[in-house]
C-alpha positions as MATLAB code, in Angstrom:
seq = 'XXXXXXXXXXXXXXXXXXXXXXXXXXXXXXXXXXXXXXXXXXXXXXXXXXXXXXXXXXXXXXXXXXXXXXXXXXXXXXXXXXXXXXXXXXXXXXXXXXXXXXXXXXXXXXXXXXXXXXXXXXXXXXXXXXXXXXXXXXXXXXXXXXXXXXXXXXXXXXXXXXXXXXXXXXXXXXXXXXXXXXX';
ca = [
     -14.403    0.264   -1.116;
     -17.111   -1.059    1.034;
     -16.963    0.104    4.368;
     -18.441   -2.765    7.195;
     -20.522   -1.711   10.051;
     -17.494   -2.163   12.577;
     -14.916    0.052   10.178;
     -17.904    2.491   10.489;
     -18.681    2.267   13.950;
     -14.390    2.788   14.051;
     -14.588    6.190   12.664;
     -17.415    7.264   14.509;
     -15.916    6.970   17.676;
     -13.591    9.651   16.243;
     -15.471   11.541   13.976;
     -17.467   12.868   16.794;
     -18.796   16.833   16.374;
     -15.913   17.957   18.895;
     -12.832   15.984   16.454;
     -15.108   17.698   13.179;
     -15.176   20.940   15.021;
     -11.471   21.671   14.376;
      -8.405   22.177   16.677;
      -8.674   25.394   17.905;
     -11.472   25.344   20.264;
      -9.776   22.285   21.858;
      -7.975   22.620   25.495;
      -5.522   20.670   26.775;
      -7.754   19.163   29.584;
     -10.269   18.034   26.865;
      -7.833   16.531   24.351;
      -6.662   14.440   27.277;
     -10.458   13.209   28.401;
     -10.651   12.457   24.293;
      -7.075   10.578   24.506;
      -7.816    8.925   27.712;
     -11.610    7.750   26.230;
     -10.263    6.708   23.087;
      -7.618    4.387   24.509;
     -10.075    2.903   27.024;
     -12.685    1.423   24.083;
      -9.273    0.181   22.346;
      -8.738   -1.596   25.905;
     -12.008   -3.127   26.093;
     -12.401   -4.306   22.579;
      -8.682   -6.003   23.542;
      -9.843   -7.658   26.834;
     -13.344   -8.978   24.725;
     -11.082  -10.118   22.114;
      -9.000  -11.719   24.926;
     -11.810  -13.485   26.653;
     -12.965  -14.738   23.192;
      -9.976  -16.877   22.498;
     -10.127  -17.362   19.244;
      -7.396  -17.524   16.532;
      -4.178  -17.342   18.705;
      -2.972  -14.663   16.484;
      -6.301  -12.192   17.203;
      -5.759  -12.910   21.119;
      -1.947  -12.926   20.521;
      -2.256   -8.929   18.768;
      -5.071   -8.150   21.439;
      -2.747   -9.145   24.265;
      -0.338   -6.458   23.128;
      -3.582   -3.776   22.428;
      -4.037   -4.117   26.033;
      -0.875   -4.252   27.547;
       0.701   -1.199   25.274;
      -2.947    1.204   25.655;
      -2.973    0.318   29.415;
       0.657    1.610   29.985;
      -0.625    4.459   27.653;
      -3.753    5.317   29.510;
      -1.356    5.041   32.836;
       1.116    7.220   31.260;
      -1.728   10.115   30.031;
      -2.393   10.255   33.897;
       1.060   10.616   35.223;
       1.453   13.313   32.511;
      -1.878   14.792   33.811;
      -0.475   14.877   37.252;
       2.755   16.067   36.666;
       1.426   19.364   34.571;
      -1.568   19.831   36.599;
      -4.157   19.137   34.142;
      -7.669   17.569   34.613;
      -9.658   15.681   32.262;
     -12.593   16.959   31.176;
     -14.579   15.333   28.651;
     -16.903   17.596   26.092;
     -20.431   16.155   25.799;
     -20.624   15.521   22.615;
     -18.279   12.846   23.176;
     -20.963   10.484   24.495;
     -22.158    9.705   20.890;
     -18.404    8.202   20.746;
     -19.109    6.280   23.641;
     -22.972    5.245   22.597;
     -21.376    3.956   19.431;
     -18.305    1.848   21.272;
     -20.648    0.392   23.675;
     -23.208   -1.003   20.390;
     -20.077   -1.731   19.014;
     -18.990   -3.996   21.736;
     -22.187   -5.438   22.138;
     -22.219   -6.543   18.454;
     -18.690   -8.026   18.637;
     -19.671   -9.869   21.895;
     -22.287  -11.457   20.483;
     -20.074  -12.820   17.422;
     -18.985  -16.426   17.575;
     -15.269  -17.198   16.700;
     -15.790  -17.810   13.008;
     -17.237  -14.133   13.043;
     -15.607  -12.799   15.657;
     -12.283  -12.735   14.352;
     -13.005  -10.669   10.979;
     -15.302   -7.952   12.751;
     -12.755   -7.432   15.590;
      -9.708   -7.110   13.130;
     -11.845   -4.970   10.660;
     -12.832   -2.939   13.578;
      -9.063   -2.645   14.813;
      -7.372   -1.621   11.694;
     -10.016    1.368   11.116;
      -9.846    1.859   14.435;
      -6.199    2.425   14.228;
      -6.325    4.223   11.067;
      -8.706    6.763   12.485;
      -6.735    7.267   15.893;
      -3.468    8.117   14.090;
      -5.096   10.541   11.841;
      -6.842   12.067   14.375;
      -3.650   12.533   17.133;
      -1.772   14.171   13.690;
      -4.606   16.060   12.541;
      -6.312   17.169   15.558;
      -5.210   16.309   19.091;
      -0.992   17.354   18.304;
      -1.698   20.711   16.728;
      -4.323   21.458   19.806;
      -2.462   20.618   22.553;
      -0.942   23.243   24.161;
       1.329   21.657   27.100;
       4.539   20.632   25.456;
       4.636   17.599   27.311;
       1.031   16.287   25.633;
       2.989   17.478   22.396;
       5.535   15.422   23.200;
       3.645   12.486   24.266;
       1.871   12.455   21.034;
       4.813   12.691   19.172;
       6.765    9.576   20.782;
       3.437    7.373   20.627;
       2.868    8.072   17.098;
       5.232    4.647   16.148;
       3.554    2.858   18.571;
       0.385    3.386   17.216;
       1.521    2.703   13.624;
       2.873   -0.388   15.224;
      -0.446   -1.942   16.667;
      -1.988   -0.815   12.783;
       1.137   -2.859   10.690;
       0.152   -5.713   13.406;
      -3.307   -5.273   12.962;
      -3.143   -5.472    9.199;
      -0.436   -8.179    9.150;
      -3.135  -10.458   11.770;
      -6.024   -9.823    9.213;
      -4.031  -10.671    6.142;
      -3.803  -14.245    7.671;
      -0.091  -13.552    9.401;
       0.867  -13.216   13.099;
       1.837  -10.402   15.555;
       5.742  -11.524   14.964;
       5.503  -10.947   11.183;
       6.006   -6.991   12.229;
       9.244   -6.009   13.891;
       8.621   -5.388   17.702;
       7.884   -1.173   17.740;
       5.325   -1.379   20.660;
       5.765    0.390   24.252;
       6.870   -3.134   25.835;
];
């Protein structure tokens, strides 16, 4: 399978050295920096697909990316809040961010007959790599049951925004999947 630049520039943003490095050096306040990062370049690759207005079904799926991570990103921070935690990012996260920001700059530049593809390519990996990584690596870190929870309640919701992701690039529409989001 050939991988495009925006599937690869998908798994970077989770394949950084600190997701390779394994779960057990991993604390709570850094899987929720990780969490809270990850959901904010799904967010803004949402709003740029938003602003682009191009198929209706690409700004109809990136309506609900946005609307869904922003009440997850809000909900991360309550949970933060209510357990005392802080967010503290590790450093080698900013190759994750290096590689969203060139990413975004790419898919900005795209016009719609472009756009489209590259953002759906970039949001099924994108998805793809997020679930694997909350099952693989952020779940069996986290220590506060709460974040374990969390995880484990999303988890649908995230498999949700892939099966609409996938349906959207196969040529279908966000209302070909049966409603499993967080509205």
């Amino acid at each position: 399978m050939a991988f495009g630049k925006y599937t690869v520039a998908a798994l970077t943003l989770l394949a950084s050295p600190v997701m390779a490095a394994g779960t057990d050096d991993l604390k709570d306040s850094e899987i929720l920096a990780i969490y809270a990062q990850v959901n904010s370049f799904d967010i803004e690759t949402a709003f740029l697909a938003i602003s682009k207005d191009c198929a209706a079904s690409t700004t109809e799926l990136a309506r609900h990316l946005s609307t869904d991570h922003l009440w997850v990103r809000r909900t991360v921070l309550d949970l933060a809040v209510e357990n005392g935690l802080t967010y503290t990012l590790p450093a080698a996260r900013i190759e994750a961010q290096i590689t969203h920001d060139a990413t975004m700059a790419r898919l900005s530049e795209l016009e719609c007959d472009r756009f489209d593809g590259a953002f759906l390519e970039h949001d099924v990996a994108f998805h793809e790599a997020a679930i694997d990584a909350v099952r693989t690596v952020l779940l069996p870190a986290a220590d506060n049951p709460a974040l374990k929870s969390h995880f484990q309640d999303i988890l649908p919701a995230f498999e949700h925004h892939l099966a609409m992701a996938k349906a959207v690039k196969a040529g279908g529409s966000v209302s070909d999947v049966a409603n499993g989001g967080t509205e």
